[in-house]
C-alpha positions in Angstrom: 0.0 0.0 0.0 1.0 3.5 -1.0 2.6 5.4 2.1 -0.8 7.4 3.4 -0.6 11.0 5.7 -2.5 10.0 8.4 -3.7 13.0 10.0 -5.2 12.8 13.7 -6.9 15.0 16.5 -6.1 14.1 20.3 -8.5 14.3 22.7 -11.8 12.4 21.8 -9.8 10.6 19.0 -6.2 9.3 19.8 -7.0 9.5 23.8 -10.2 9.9 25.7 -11.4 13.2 27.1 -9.4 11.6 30.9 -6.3 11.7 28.8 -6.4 7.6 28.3 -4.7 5.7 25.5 -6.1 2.4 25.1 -4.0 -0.6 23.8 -5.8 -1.1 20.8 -5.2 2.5 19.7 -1.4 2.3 20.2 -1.2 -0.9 18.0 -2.9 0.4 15.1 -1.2 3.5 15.6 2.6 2.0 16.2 1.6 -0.7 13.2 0.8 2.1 10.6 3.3 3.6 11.3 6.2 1.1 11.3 4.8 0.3 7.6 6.0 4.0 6.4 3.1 5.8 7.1 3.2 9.4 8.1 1.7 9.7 11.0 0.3 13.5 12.2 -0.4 14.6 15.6 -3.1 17.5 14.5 -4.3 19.5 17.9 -5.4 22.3 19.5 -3.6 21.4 22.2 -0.5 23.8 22.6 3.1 21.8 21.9 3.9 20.8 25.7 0.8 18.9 25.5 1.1 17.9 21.8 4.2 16.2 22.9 2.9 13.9 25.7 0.7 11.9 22.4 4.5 12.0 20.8 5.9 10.1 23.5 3.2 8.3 24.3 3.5 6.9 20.6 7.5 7.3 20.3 6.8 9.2 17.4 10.7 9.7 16.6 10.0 11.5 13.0 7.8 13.4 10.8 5.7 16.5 11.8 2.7 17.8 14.6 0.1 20.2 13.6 -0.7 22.0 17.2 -2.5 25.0 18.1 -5.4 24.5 16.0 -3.0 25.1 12.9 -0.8 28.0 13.6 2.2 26.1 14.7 3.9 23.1 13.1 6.5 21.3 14.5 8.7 18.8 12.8 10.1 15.8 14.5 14.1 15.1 14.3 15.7 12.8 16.8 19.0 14.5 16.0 18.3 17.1 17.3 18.8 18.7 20.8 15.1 18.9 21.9 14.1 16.3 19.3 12.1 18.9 17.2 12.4 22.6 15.8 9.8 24.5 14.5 8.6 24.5 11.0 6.2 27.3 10.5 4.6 29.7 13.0 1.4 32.2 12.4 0.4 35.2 14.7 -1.6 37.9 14.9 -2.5 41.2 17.2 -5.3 39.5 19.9 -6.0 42.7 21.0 -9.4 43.4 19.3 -11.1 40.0 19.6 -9.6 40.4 23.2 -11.9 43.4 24.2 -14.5 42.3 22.4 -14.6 39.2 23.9 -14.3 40.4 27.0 -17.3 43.2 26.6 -19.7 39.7 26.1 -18.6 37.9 28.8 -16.7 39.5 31.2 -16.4 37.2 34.1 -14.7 34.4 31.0 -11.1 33.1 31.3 -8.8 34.1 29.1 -5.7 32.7 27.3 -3.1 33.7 24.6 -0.4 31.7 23.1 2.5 33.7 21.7 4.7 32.5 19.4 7.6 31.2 21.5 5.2 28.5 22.7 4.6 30.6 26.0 1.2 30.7 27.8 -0.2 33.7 29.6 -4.0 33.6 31.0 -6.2 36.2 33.0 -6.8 33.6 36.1 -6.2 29.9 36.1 -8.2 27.1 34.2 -10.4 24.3 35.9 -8.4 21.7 37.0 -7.3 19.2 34.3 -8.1 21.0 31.5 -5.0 22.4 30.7 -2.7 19.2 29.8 0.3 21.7 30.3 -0.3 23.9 33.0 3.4 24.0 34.2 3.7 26.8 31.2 1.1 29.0 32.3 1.4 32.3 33.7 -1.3 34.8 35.6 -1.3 38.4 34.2 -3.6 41.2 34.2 -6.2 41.0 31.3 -4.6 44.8 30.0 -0.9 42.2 29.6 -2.9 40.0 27.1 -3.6 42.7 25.2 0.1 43.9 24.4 0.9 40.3 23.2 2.0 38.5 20.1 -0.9 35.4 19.6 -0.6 32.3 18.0 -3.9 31.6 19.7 -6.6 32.9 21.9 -9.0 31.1 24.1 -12.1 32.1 26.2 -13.3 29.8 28.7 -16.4 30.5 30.0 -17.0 28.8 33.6 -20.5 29.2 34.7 -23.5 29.9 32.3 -25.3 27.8 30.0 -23.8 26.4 26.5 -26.9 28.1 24.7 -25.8 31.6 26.9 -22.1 31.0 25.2 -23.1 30.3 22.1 -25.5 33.9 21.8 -22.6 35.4 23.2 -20.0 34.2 20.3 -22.5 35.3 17.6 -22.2 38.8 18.8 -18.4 39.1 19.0 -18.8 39.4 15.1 -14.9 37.9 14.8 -14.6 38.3 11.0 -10.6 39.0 11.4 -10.2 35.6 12.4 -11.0 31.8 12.5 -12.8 30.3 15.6 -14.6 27.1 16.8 -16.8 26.5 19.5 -15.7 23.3 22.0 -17.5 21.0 24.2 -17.6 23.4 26.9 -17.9 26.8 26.8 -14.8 26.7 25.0 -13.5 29.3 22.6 -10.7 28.6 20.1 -9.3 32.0 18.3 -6.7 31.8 15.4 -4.9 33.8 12.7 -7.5 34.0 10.0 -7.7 31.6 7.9 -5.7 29.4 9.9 -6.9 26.0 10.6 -5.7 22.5 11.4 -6.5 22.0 7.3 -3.9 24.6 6.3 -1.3 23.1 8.8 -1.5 19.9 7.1 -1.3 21.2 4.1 1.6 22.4 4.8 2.9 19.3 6.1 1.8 17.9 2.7 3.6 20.0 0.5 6.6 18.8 2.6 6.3 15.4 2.1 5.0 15.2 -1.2 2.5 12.9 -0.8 -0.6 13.3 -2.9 -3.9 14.3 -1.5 -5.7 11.2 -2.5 -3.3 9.2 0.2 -4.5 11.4 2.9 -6.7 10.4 5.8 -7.9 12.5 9.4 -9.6 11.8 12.3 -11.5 13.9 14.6 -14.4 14.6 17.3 -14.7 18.5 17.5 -15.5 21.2 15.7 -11.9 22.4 15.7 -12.0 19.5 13.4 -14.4 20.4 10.7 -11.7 22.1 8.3 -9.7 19.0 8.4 -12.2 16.5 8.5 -13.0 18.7 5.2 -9.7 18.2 3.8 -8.9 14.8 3.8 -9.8 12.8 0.9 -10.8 10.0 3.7 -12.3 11.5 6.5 -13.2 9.2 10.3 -15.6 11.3 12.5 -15.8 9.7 16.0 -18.8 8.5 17.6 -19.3 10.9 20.6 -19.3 13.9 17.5 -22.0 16.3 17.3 -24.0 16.0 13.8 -22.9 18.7 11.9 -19.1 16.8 12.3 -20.8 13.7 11.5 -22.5 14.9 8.2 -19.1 15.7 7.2 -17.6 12.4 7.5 -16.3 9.7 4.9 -17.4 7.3 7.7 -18.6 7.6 11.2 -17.1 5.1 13.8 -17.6 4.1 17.2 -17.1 6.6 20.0 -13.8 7.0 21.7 -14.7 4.9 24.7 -15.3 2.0 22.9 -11.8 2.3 20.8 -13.7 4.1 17.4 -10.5 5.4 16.0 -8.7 1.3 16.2 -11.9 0.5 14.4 -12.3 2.7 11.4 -7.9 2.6 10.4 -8.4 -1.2 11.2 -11.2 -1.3 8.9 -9.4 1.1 6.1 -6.0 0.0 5.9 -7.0 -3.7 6.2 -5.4 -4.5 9.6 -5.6 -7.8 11.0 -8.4 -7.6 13.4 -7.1 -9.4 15.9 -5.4 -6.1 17.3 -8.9 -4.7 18.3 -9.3 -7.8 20.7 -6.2 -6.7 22.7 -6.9 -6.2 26.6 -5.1 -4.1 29.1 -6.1 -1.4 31.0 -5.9 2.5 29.4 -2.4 4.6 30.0 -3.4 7.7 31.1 -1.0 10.7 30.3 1.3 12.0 33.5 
């Protein structure tokens, strides 16, 4: 078989939403990949957090599409830190920043700058930060004077429908966003997306389009899962993900990702049958 990009979200796809990586996953995952497939870690997560699927895979080569698309990182053991940046897009938060803030005022906020630092107005629930080691507590008016590879507002109490009025009247034309599970707000670059990542990462290794395949939950996801030429929406997705889909597969919690590569690439089967309990990250 022809050497595929296989392009695939974290968190409701590769792990479950506790972090988890089942042993079914890693097998498909470590088997594709020791055939010659290229193998893509595409996130929102930031690149600390990014890294903890990298190891948990021992992903040695090749590239990771974090930040929802506005940094790529490409994978060399050589080197020092075993990987250097590839390509980097920012942009002034400062507008979307007030704005934001004028519709929900008493919402987290968070910007990414481009040398991978995190800086937030007050700290994040518990646990939903996979690298909260990097974060720092400034003032809101210190957001505004930064660079931003992305934004997020996280919106604690109040009801999803509440959040959701409250994005449509930001009126964020500048840039791209996406809605998450909850309350969630994901700001990048304009037209930056996990799709134009991975094309990037395409062009690179000169693989043609009809070899590529993505996986995802979210809609973070939808641009990518729009992309591919073979597209896996998980399970757990919400419908206007699912519409999207080449195929829909099982939920995360019951190993949907293991399922639908199994299925495509022709896997032995027998690797979905694999017990053991579910690694959680660190």
């Amino acid at each position: 078989m022809p050497k595929h990009l296989i392009a695939l979200d974290v968190d409701g796809t590769i792990v479950g939403y506790d972090g988890s990586l089942s042993e079914p996953v890693r097998k498909v995952l470590t088997e594709l990949t020791e055939a010659g497939h290229h193998l893509v870690v595409s996130t929102g997560r930031a690149l600390p957090g990014a890294l903890e699927v990298v190891h948990a895979l021992e992903l040695k080569e090749g590239f990771v599409v974090c930040s929802n698309g506005s940094v790529v990182v490409k994978l060399d053991p050589a080197l020092p830190l075993g990987w250097e940046m590839h390509h980097v897009v920012s942009f002034d938060p400062r507008d979307a920043l007030v704005r934001m803030r004028e519709a929900l005022p008493n919402a987290l906020f968070l910007v990414e700058d481009p040398d991978l630092h995190r800086w937030a107005s007050a700290p994040f629930p518990h646990g939903e930060l996979a690298e909260s080691d990097t974060l720092d507590i400034v003032d809101f008016d210190e957001l505004l004077e930064k660079r931003a590879t992305r934004i997020v507002m996280r919106e604690v109490n109040g009801t999803a429908e509440e959040f959701a009025v409250a994005v449509d009247r930001l009126g964020l034309h500048e840039v791209s966003y996406s809605v998450g599970w909850s309350n969630w707000l994901d700001i990048a670059p304009d037209g930056i997306s996990k799709a134009s990542g991975l094309q990037i990462v395409e062009d690179e290794l000169g693989i043609d389009h009809s070899l590529s395949v993505g996986a995802g939950d979210g809609l973070n996801d939808i641009e990518m899962i729009e992309w591919v030429h073979h597209s896996i929406v998980m399970g757990q997705a919400k419908d206007v993900l699912k519409e999207l889909g080449t195929v829909v597969t099982e939920p995360v919690d019951d190993d949907g990702l293991a399922i639908a590569l199994v299925d495509y690439f022709d896997l032995d089967r027998s690797i979905l049958s694999l017990e053991g309990s579910r690694s959680t990250r660190s």
